[in-house]
Backbone as CSV, one residue per row, in Angstrom:
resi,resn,N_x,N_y,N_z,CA_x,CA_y,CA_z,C_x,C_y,C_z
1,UNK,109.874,93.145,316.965,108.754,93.053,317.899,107.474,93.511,317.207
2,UNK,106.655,92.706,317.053,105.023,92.921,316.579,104.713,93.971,317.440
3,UNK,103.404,94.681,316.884,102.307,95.500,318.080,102.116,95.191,319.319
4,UNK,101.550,94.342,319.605,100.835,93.614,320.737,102.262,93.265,322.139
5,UNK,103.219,92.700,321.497,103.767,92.660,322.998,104.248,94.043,323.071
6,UNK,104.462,94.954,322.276,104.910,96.419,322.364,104.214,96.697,323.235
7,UNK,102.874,96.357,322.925,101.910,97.532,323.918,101.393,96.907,325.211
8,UNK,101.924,95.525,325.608,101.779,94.826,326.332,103.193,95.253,327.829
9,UNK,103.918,95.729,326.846,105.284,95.523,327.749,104.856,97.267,328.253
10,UNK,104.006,98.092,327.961,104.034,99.162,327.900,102.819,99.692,328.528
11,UNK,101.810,98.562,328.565,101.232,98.402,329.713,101.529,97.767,331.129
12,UNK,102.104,97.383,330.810,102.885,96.478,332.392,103.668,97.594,332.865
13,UNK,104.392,98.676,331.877,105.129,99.883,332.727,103.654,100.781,333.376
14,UNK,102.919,100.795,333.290,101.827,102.192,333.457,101.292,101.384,334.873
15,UNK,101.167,100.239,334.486,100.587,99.642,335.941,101.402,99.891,337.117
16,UNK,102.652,99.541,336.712,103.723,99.379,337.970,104.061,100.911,338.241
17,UNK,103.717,101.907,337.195,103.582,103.259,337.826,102.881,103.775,338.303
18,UNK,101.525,102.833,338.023,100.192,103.138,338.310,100.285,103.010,340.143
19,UNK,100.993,101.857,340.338,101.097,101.630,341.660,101.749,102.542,342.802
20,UNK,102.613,103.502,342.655,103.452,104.576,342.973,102.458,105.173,343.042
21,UNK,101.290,105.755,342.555,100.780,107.119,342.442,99.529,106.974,343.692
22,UNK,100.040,108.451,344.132,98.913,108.630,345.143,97.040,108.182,344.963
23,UNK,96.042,107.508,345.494,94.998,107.101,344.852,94.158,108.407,344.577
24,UNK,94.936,109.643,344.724,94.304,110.733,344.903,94.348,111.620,343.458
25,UNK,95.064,111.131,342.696,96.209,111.485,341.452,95.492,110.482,340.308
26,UNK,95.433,110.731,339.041,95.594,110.239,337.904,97.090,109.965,337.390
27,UNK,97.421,109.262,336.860,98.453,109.662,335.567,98.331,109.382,334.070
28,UNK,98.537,110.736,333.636,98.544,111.058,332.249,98.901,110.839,331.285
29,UNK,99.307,110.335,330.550,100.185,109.630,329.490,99.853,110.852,327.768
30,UNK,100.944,111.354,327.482,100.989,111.964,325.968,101.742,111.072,325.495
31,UNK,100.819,110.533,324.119,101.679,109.898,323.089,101.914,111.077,321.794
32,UNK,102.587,110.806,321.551,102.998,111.991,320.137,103.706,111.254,319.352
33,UNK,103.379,111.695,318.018,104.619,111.304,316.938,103.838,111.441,315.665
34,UNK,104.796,111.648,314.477,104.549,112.318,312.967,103.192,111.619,312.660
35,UNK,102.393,112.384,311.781,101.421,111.789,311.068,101.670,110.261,310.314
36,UNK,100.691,109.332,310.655,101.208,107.803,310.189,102.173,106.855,311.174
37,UNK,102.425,107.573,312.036,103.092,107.063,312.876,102.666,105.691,314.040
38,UNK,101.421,105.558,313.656,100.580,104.800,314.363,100.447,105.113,315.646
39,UNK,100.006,106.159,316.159,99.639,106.911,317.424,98.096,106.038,318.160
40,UNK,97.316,106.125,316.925,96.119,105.591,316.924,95.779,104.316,317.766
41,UNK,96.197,103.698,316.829,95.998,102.065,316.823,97.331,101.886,318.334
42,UNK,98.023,101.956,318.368,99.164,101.351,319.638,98.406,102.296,320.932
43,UNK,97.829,103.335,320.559,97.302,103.884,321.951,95.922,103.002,322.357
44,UNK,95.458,102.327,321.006,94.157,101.528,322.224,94.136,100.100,322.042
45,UNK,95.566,100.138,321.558,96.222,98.662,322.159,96.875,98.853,323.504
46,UNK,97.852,100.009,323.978,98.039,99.952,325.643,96.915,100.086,326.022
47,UNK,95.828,100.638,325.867,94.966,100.912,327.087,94.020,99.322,326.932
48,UNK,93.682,98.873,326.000,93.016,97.461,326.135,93.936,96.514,326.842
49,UNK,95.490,96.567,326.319,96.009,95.074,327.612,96.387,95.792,329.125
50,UNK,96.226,97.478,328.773,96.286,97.863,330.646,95.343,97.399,331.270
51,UNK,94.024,97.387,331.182,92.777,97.231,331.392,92.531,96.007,331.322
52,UNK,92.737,95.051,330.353,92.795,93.639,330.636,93.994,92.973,331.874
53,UNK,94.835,93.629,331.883,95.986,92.571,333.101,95.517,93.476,334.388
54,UNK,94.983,94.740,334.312,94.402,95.154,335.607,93.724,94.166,336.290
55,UNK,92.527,93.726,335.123,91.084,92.753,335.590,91.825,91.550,336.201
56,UNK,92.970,91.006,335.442,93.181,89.638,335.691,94.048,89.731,336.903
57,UNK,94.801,90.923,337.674,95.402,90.635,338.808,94.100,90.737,339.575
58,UNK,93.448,91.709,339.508,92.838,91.874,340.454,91.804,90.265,340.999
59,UNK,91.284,90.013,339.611,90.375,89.087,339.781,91.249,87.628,340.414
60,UNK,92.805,87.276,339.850,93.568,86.262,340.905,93.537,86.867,342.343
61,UNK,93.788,88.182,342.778,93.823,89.093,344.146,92.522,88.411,344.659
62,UNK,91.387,88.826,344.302,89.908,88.857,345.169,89.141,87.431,344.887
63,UNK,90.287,86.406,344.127,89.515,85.137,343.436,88.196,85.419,342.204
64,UNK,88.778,84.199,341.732,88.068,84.060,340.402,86.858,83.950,339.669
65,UNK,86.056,83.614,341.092,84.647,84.443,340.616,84.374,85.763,340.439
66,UNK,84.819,86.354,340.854,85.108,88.061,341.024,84.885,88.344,339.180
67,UNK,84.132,89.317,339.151,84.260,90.453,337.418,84.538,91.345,338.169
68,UNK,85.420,91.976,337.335,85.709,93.627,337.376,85.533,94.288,336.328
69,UNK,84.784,95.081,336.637,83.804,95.578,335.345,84.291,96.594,335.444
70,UNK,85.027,97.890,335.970,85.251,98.735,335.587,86.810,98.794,335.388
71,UNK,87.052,99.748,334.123,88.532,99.737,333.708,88.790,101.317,334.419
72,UNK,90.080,100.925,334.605,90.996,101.963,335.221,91.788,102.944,333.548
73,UNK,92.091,102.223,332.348,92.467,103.111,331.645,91.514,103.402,330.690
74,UNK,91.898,104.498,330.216,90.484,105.144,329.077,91.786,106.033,328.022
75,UNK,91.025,106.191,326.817,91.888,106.596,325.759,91.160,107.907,325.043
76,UNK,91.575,108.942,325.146,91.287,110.507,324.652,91.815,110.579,323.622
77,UNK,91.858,110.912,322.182,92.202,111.492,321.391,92.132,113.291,321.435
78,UNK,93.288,113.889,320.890,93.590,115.053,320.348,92.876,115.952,319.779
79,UNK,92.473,114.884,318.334,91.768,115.225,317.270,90.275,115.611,317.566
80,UNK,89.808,115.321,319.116,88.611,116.246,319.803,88.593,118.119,319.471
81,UNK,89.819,117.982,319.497,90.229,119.172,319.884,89.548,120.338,318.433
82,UNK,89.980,119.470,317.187,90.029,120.296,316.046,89.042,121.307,316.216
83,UNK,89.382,122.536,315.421,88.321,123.426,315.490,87.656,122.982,313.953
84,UNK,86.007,123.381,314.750,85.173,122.845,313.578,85.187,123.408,311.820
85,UNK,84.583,122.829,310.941,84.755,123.724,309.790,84.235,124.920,309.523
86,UNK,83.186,125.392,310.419,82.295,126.573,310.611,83.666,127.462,311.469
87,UNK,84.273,126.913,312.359,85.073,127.852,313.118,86.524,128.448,311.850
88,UNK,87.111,127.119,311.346,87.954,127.411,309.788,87.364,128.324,309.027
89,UNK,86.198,128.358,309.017,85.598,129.515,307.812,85.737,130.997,308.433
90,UNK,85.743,130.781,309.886,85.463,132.226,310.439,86.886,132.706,310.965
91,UNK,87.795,131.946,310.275,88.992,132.633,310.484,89.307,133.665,309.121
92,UNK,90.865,134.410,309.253,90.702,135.470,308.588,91.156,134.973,307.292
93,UNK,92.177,133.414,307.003,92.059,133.084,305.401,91.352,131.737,305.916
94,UNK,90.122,131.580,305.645,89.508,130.170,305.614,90.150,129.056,304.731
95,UNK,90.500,129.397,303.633,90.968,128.312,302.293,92.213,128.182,302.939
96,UNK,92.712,128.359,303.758,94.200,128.273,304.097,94.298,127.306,305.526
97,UNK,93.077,127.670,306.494,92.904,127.054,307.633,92.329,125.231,307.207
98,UNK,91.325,125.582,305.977,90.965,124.568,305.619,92.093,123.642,305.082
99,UNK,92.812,124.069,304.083,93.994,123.085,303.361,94.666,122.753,304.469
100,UNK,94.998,123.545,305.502,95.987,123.345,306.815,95.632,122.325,307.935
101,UNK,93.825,122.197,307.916,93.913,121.423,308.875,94.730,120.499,309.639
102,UNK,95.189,120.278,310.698,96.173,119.527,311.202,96.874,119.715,311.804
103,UNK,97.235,121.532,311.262,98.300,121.985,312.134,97.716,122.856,312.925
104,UNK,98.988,122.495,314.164,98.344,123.078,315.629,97.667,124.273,315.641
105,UNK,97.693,125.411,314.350,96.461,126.802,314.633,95.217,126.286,314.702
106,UNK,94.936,125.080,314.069,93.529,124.471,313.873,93.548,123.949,314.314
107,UNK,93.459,124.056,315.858,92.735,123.334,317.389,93.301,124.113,318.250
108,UNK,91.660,123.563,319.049,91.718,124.257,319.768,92.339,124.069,321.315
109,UNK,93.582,124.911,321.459,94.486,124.271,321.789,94.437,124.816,323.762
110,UNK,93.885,126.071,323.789,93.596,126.492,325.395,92.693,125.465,325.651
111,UNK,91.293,125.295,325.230,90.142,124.162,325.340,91.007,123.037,325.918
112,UNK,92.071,122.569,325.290,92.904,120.851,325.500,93.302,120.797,326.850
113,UNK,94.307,122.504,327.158,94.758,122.741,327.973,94.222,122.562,329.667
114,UNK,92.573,123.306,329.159,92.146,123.678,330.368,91.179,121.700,330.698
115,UNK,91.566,121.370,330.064,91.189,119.755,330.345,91.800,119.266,330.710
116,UNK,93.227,118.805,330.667,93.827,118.712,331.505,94.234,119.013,332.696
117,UNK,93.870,120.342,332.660,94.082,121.453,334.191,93.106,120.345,335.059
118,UNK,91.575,119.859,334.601,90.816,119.148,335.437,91.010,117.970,335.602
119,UNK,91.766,117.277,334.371,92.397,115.966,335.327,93.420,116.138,336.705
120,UNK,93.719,117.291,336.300,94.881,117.298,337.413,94.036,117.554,339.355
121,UNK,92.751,117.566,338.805,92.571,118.236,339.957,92.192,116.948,341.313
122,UNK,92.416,116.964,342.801,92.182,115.711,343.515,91.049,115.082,343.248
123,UNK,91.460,113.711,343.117,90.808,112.416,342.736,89.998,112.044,343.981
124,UNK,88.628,112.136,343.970,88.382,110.867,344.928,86.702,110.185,344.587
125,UNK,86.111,110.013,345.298,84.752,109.074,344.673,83.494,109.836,344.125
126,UNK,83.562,110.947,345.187,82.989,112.382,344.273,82.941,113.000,343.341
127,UNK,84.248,112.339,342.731,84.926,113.722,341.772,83.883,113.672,340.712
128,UNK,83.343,114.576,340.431,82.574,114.679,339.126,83.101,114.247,337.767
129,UNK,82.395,113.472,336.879,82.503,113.280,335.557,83.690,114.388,334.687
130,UNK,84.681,114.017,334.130,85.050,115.029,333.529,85.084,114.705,331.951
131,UNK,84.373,115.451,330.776,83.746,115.317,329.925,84.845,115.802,328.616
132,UNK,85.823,114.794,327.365,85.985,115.532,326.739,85.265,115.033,325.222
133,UNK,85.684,116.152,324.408,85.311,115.577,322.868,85.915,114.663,321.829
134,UNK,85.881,114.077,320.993,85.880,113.197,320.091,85.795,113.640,318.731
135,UNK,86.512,112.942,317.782,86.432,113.235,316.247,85.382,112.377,315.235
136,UNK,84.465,112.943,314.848,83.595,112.556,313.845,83.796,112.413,312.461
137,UNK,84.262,111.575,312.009,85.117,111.346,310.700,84.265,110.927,309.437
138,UNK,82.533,110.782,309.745,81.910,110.753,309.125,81.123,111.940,308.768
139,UNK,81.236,112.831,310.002,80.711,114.632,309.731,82.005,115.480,309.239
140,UNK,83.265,114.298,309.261,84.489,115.460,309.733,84.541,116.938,310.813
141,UNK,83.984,116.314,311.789,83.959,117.587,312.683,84.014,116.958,314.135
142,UNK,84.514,117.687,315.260,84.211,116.997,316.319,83.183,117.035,316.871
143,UNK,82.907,115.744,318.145,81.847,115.737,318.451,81.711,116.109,320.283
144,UNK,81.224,116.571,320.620,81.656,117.413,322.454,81.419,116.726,323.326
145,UNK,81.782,116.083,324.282,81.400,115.943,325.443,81.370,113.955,324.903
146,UNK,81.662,113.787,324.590,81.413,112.435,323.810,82.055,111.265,324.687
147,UNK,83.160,111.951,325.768,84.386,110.660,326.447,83.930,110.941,327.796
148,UNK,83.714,110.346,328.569,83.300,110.240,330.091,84.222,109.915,330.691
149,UNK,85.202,110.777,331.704,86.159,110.705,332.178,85.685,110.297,334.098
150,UNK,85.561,108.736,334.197,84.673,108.822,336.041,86.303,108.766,336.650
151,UNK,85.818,108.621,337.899,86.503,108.739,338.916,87.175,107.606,339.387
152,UNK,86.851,106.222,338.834,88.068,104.798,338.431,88.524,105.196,336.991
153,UNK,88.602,105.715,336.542,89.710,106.006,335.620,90.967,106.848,336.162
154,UNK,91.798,105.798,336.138,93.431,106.250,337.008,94.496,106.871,335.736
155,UNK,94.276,106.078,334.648,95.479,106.484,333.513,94.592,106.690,332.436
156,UNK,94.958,107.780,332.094,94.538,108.382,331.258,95.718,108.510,329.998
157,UNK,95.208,108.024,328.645,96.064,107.725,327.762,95.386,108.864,326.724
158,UNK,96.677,109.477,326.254,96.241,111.131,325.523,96.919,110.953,323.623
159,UNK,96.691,111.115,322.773,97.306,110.217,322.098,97.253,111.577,320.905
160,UNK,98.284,112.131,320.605,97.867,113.099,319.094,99.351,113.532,318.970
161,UNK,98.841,114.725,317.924,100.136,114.858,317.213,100.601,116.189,318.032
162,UNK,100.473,116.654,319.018,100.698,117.683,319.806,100.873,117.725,321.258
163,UNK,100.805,116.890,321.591,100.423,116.920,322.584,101.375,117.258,324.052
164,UNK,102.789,117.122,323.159,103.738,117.775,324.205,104.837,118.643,323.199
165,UNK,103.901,119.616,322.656,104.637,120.238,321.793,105.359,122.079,322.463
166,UNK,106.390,122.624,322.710,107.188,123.126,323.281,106.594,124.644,322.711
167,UNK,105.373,125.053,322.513,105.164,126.873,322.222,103.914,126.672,323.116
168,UNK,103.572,127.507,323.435,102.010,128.101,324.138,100.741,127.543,323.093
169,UNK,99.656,127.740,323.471,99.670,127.009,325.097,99.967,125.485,325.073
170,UNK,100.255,124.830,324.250,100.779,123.305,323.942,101.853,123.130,325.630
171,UNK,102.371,123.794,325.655,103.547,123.533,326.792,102.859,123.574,328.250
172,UNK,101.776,124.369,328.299,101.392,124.437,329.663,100.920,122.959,329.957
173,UNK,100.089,121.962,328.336,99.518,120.912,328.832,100.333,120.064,328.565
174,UNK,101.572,120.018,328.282,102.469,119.608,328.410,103.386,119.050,329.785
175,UNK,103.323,120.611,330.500,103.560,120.261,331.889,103.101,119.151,332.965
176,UNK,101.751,119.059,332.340,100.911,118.167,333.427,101.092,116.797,332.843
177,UNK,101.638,116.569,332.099,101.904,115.242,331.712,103.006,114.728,333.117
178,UNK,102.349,112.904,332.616,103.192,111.828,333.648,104.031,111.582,332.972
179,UNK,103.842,111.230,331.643,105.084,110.488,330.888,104.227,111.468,329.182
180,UNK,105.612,111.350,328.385,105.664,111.803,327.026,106.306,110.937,326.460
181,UNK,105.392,110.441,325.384,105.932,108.952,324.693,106.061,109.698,323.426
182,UNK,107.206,109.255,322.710,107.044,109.879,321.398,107.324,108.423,320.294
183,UNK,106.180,108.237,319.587,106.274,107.074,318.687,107.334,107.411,317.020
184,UNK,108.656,106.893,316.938,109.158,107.546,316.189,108.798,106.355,314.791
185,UNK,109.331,106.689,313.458,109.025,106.606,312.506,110.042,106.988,311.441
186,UNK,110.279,106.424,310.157,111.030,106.632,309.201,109.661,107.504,308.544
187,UNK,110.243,109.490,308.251,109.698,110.207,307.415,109.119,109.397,306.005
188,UNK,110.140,108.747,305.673,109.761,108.345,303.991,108.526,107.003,304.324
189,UNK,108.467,106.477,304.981,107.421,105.379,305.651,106.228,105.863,305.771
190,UNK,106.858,106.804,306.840,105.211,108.012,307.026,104.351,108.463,305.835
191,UNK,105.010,108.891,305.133,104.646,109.318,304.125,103.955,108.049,302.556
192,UNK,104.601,107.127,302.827,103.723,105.856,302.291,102.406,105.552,302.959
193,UNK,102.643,105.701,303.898,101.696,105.234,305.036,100.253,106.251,304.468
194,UNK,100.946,107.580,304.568,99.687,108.388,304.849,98.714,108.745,303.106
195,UNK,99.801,108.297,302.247,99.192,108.071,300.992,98.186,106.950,300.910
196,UNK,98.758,105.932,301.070,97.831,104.742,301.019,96.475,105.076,302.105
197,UNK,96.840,105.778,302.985,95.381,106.239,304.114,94.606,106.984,303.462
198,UNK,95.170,108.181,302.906,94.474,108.656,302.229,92.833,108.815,301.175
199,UNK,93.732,107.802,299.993,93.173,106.816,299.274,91.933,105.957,299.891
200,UNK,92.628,104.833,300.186,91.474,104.325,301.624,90.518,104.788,302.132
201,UNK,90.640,105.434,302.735,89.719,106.211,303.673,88.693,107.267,303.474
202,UNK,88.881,107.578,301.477,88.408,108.607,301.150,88.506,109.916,301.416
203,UNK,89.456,110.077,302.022,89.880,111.624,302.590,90.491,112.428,301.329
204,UNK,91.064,111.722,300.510,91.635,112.371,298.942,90.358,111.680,298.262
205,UNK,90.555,112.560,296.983,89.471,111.884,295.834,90.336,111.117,295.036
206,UNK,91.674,110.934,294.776,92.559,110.328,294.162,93.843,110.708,294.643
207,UNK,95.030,110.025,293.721,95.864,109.221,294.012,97.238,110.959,294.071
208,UNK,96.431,111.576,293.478,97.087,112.880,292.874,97.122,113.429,294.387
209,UNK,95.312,113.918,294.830,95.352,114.846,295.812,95.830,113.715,296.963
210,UNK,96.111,112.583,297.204,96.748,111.816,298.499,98.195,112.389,298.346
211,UNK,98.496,112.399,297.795,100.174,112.702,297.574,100.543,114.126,297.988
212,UNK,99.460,115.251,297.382,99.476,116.215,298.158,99.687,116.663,299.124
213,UNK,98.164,116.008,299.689,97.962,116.102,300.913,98.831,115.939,302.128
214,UNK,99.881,114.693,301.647,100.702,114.190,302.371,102.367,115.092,302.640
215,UNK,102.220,115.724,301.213,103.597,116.560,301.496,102.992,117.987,301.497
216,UNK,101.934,118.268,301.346,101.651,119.723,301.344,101.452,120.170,303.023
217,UNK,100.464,118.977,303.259,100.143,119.183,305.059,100.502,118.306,305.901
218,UNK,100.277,117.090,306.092,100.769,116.369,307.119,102.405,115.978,307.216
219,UNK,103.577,115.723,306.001,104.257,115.831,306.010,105.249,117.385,307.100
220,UNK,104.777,118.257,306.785,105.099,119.691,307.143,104.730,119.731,308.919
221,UNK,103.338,119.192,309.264,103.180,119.233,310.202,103.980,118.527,311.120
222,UNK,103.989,117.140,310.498,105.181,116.191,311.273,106.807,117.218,311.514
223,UNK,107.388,117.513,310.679,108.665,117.996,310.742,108.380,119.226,311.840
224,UNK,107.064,120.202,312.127,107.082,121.311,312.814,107.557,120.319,314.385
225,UNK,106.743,119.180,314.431,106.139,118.722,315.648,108.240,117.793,316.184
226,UNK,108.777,117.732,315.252,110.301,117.298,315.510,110.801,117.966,316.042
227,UNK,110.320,119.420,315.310,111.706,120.356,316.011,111.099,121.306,316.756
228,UNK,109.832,121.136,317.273,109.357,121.952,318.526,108.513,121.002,319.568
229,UNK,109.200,119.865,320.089,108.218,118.962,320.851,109.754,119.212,321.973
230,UNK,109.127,118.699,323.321,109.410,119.015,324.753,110.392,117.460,324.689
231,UNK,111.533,117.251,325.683,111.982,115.550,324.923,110.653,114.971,325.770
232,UNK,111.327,113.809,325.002,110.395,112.662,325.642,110.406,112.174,326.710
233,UNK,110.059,111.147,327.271,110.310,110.475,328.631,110.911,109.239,327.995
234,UNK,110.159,108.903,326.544,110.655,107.266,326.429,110.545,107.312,324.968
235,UNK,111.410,106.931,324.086,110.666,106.794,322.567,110.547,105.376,321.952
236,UNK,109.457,105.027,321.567,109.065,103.841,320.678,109.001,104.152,319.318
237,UNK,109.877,102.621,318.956,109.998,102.656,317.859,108.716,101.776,316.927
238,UNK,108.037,102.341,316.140,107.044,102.168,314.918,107.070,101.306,314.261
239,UNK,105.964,100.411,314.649,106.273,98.527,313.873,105.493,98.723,313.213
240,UNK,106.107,97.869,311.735,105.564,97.961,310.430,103.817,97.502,310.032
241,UNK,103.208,96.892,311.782,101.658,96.183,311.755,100.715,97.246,311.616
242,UNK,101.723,98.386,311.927,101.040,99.825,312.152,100.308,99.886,310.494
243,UNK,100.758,99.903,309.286,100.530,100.304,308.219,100.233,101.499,308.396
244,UNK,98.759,101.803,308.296,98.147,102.766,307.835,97.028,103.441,309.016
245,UNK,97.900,103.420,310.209,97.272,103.837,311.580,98.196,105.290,311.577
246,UNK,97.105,106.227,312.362,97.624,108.176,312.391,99.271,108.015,313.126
């Protein structure tokens, strides 16, 4: 199975759950799984064909002149979360927080928590804006307030490498999850994957520090996130279109 009907068949589940849920309620969606795992890319492929087959029932429902301009799913990343490099420095080994980035000490992980606490809170036409942050990959730092969470946004798609991970406070925002998707992956894949990203993307200066990088930190992080994640609700398996998606 390619990407696309994956995330097609996987939007058609969120809708038909979408339909169950009180209009008073969001539901939440954590995707998780190892670095390279393609978390990225398949999370805003469900939320683009949720949001597209939303428009198109609705618009056969109310007839076909009808636009529906507003989407019901929206896609949050994790990686909002990171604590900045000014905050890494002001920890007590900076060179250590810095090489580490990735792993869950470096984010900020009550902040995630207490965001979720406000999705959870009753839905209705009032509800105020709820505001989270975003990753800046050209400052490498995050950026605040950057995702506009309104009040037609019903599913909320959460997508990182933590996100239903089983220690404090990871578990409390854990709890409030609807569903926990865990995108699984062959380790030795991952690890191709995240070399060649590396490289790419300029995040290594060469071919030396990608390789590193990959078994020094993100490798390590993946294996923490195996054997301390909450189970899943559902696990997908990692198609090879993914390449070189987180």
């Amino acid at each position: 199975m390619s990407m696309e009907p994956q995330a097609q068949e996987l939007a058609q589940f969120l809708i038909k759950r979408l339909q169950s849920t009180p209009s008073s309620s969001r539901l939440v969606i954590g995707l998780c799984g190892i670095p390279a795992s393609g978390k990225s890319t398949l999370a805003v492929s469900i939320v683009n064909w949720t949001n597209k087959l939303l428009h198109t029932a609705q618009n056969v429902d109310s007839g076909a002149d009808r636009i529906v301009d507003e989407d019901a799913a929206i896609l949050v990343g994790l990686d909002g979360w990171h604590l900045t490099r000014a905050q890494l420095d002001a920890l007590p080994e900076p060179q250590l927080a810095h090489d580490r980035r990735g792993a869950h000490w470096t984010f900020d992980g009550p902040a995630y928590v207490d965001f979720l606490r406000s999705l959870r809170a009753p839905l209705t036409t009032r509800t105020p804006p709820i505001v989270a942050p975003s990753f800046d990959h050209a400052v490498k730092d995050p950026t605040p307030a950057s995702v506009s969470i309104l009040p037609h946004h019903r599913i909320i798609v959460i997508e990182g490498l933590y996100t239903f991970l089983n220690i404090e406070p990871w578990a409390d925002g854990a709890a409030l999850l609807d569903e926990r998707w865990y995108l699984s992956v062959d380790p030795v894949v991952a690890q191709e994957r995240l070399v060649k990203r590396h490289v790419q993307s300029g995040v290594a200066r060469d071919m030396a520090e990608a390789v590193w990088r990959a078994t020094e930190n993100d490798m390590p992080n993946g294996k923490f996130i195996t054997e301390n994640m909450l189970q899943p609700t559902r696990i997908i398996e990692s198609i090879t279109d993914l390449a070189i998606s987180s």
